[in-house]
N, C-alpha and C positions, 0 to 999 in steps of 0.2 A: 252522753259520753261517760266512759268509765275510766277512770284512770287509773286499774288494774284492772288486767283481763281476766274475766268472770271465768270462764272454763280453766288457764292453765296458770292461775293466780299471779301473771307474772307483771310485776312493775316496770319491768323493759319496754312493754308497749302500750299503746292507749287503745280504747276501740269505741271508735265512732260510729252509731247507724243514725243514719237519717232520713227524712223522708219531705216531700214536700208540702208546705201547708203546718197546719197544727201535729204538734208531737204527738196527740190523744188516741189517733188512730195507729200507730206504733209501738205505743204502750197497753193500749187495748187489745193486739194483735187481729187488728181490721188489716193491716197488712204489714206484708217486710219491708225493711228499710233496704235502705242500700247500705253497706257496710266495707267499712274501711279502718285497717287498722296499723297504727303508725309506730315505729318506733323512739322512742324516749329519749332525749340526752339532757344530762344532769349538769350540766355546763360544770362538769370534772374532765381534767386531764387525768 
């Protein structure tokens, strides 16, 4: 999980990829995750 998105450096969203099983094959790039990416609130009015 990143909690700034890598490509458009933007703290408004988080970006999650997952996969299932151990994370080592995601990071390894043995394969893609599924990815999902949320947006952020700051618990501000």
């Amino acid at each position: 999980m990143f909690t700034v998105k890598p490509v458009s450096n933007s703290r408004q969203e988080i970006l999650i990829e997952a996969v299932q099983g151990l994370g080592e094959t995601l990071v390894s790039g043995q394969v893609r995750g599924d990815r999902y990416v949320v947006g952020q609130r700051w618990g501000r009015n």
